[in-house]
C-alpha positions in Angstrom: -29.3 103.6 220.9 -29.0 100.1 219.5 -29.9 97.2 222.3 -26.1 96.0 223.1 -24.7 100.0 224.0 -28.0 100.4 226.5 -26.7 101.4 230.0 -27.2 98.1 231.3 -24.7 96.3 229.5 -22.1 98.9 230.5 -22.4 100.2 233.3 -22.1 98.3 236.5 -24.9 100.6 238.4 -27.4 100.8 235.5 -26.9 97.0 235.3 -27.5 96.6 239.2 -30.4 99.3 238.9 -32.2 97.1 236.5 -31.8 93.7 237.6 -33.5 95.0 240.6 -36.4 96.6 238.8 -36.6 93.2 236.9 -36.7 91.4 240.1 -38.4 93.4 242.1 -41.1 96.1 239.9 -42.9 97.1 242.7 -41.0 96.8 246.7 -37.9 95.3 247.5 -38.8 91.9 249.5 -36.6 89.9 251.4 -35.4 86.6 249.9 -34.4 84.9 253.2 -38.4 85.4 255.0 -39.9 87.4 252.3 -40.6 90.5 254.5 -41.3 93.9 253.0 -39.2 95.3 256.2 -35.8 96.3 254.5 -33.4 99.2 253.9 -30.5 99.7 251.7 -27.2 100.0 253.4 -24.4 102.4 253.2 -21.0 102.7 252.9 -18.2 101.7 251.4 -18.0 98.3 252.0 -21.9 97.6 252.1 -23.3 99.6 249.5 -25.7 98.3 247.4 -26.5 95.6 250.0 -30.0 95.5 251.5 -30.8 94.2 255.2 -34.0 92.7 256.3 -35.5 94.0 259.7 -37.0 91.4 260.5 -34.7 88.4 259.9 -32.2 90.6 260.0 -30.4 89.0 256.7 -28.3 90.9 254.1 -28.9 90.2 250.3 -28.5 91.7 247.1 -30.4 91.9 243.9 -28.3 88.6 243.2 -29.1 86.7 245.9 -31.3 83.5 245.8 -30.9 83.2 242.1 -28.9 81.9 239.0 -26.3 84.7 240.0 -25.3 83.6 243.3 -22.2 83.7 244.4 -20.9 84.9 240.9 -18.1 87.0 240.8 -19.1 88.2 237.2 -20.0 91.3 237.1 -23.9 92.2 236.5 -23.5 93.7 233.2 -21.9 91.0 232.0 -24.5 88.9 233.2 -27.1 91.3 231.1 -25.6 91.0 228.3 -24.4 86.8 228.2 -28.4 86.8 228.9 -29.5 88.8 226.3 -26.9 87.3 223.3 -28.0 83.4 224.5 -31.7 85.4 224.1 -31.5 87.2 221.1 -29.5 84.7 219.0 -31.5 81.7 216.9 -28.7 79.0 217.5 -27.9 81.0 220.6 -24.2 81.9 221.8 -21.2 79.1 222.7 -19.2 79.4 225.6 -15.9 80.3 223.1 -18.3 83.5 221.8 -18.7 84.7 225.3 -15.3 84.0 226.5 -13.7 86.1 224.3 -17.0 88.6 224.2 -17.0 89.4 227.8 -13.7 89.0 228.6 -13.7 86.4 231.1 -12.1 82.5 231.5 -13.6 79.8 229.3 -14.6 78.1 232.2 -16.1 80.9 234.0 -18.5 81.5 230.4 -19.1 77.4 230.1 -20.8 77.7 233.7 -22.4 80.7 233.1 -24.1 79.4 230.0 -25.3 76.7 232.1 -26.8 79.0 234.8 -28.4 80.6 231.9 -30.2 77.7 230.8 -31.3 76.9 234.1 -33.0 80.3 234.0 -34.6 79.5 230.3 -36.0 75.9 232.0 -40.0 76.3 232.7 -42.6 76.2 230.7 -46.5 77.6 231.3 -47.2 74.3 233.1 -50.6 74.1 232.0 -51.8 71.2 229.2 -50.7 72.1 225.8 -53.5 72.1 223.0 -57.0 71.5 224.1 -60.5 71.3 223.0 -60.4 71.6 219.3 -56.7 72.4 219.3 -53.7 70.0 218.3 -50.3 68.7 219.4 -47.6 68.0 217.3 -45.0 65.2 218.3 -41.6 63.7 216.9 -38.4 62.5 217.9 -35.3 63.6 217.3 -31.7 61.4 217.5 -29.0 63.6 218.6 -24.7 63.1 218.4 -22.8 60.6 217.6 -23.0 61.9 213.6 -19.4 63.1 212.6 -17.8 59.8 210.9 -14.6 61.2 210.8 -15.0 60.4 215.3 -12.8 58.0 216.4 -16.1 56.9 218.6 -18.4 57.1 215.3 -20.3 53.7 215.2 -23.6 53.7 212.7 -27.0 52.7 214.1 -29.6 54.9 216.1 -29.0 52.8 219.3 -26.1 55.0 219.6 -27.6 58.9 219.6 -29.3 60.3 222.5 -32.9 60.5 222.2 -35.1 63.4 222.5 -38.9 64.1 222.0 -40.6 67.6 220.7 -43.9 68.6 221.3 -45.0 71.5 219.4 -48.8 73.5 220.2 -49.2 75.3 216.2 -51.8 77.1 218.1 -49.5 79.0 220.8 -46.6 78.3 219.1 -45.4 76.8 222.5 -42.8 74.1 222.5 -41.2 71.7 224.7 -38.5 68.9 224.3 -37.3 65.9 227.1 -34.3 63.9 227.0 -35.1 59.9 226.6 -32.4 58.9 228.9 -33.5 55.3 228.6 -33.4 55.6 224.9 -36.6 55.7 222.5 -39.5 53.6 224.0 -43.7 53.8 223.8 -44.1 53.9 227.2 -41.8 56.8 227.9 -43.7 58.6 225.2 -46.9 58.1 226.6 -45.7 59.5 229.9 -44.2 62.7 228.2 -47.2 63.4 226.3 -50.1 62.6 229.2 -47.9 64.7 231.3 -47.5 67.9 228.6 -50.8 67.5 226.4 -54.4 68.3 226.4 -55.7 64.9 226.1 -58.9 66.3 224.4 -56.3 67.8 222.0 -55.3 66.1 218.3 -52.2 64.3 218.4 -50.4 64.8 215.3 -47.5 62.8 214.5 -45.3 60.4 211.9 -45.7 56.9 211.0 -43.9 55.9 214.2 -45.0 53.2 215.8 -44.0 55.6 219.0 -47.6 56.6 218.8 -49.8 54.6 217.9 -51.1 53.4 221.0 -51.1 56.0 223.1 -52.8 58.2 219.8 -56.1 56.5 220.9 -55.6 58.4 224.4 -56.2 61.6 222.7 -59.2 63.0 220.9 -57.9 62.3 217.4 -54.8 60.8 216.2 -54.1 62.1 212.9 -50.9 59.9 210.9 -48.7 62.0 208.0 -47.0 59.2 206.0 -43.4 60.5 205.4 -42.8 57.2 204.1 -45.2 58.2 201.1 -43.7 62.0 200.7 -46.9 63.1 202.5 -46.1 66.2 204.1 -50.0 67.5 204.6 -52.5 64.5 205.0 -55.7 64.5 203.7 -57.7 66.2 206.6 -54.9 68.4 206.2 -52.6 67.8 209.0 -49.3 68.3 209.2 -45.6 67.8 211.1 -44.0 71.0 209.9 -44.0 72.8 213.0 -42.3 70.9 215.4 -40.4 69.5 212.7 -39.2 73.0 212.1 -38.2 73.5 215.4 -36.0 70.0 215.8 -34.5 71.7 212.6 -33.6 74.8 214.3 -32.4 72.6 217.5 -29.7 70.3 215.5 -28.5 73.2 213.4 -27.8 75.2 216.1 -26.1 72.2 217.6 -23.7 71.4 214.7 -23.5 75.4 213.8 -22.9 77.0 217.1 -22.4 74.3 219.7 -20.9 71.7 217.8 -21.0 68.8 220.9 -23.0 68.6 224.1 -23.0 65.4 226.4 -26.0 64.1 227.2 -25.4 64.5 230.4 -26.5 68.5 229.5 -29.2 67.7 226.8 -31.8 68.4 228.6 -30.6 72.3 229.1 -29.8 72.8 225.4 -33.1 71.3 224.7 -35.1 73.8 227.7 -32.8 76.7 226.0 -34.3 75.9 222.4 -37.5 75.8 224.1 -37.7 78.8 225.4 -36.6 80.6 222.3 -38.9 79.0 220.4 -41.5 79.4 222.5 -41.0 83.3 222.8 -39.8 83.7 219.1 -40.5 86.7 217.1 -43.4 85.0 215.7 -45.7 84.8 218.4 -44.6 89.0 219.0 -41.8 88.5 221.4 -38.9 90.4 219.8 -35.5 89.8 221.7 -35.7 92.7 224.3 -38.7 91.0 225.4 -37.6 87.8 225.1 -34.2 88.8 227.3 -36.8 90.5 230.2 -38.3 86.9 230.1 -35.4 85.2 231.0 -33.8 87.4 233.1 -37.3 87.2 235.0 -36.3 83.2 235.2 -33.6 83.7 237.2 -35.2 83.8 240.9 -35.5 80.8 242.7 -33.6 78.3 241.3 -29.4 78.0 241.7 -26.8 76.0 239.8 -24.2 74.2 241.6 -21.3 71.3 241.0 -20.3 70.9 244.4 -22.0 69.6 247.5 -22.6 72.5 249.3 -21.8 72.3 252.9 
């Protein structure tokens, strides 16, 4: 059985069977009070609900996450989740439109709910005693110059830093909304780095000062064609993953606004951080962000 003809991408029970063994491994807990008081109802109209005892609530599997609301069914869910997973560049909204069988509108914002389930990282310092960081920049849009919009400069792009750990292979990426600046720099990296860590970097002035905040700053001079320096340090890693972000984003997504970066750039993340390399294949990777999906909802309107 290959991954995409499994049960849960199929069949609407088996999908509903394991969303709620992925949420819930070992009792069913109530998402409104978090009481272990609850019993699955019956019939025709409430099957598959569950009702609380004590708060006396109904919810699904569904409720209190990404899902919410959704009129998608749950196997379609399973697999959008495990084709945005599984994929290097990821999956557009056009692939699952016409994939799943549902309204490009309906796939854009499910994409979007997806991401929000893919945003998180460990939370804890990245590198460490005797470990390193790796950090670069990264200018994103504005680069087709047959655009109508296309103006040349830098000033232009929307700004974005990487931070790559070569030890855990754990990466992250923020949006600069106020465009490229030291200080913003500094308060990605004192907020996301070991500061008894190495900070590796480029020529860029970015880091320079806030380099002497860390254990070691170590320089590679791309300028010079220096791609390893001589206490053999190097860029490469993060590099390669700011490689794998942009071609993903002319390959597969084309355009995002930058009103969205920051979700492209948690989605990229999260692959990366979870990649094959580090022994995550994609069903694993999949489980991991289907396990994202609690807590946190998605919404355009107001609710009221």
């Amino acid at each position: 059985m290959t991954a995409l003809t499994a049960p849960q991408f199929t069949n609407e029970a088996a999908a509903v069977a394991h969303l709620e063994a992925s949420r819930w491994p070992d009792e069913v807990s109530c998402p409104h009070c978090g009481s272990l008081n609850v019993h699955r109802m019956g019939g025709k109209t409430q099957a598959g609900m569950f009702l609380c005892n004590d708060c006396r609530d109904k919810f699904t599997g569904r409720t209190g996450t990404v899902m919410e609301r959704s009129k998608i069914p749950v196997h379609k869910w399973l697999l959008a989740i495990h084709l945005m997973s599984s994929g290097k560049n990821g999956a557009s909204a056009h692939e699952l439109h016409r994939g799943l069988g549902i309204t490009y509108k309906s796939a854009w914002f499910l994409c979007h709910r997806i991401r929000e389930a893919m945003n998180g990282n460990s939370g804890s310092p990245m590198g460490g005693a005797g470990g390193q960081v790796q950090a670069d920049e990264m200018y994103v849009g504005n680069t087709s110059k047959r655009s109508k919009s296309y103006r040349k400069g830098l000033k232009r792009k929307a700004v974005a830093v990487a931070l790559v750990d070569p030890g855990t292979g754990e990466a992250r990426a923020f949006h600069m909304e106020l465009g490229a600046g030291a200080n913003l720099v500094r308060e990605i990296l004192v907020k996301n780095a070991s500061r008894k860590s190495t900070l590796v970097s480029d020529e860029s002035k970015l880091y320079t000062k806030v380099g002497n905040e860390f254990n070691a700053h170590e320089t590679v001079w791309h300028a010079a064609n220096e791609y390893v320096n001589k206490m053999g340090f190097t860029t490469n890693n993060v590099e390669n993953f700011i490689g794998t972000f942009k071609r993903g984003m002319r390959g597969t997504y084309i355009h995002c606004s930058e009103q969205h970066l920051q979700r492209y750039l948690n989605e990229f993340s999260f692959r990366y951080s979870n990649r094959s390399g580090v022994g995550v294949g994609d069903v694993a990777r999949a489980a991991l962000a289907l396990k994202g999906i609690e807590g946190k909802r998605l919404t355009y309107r107001i609710p009221h």
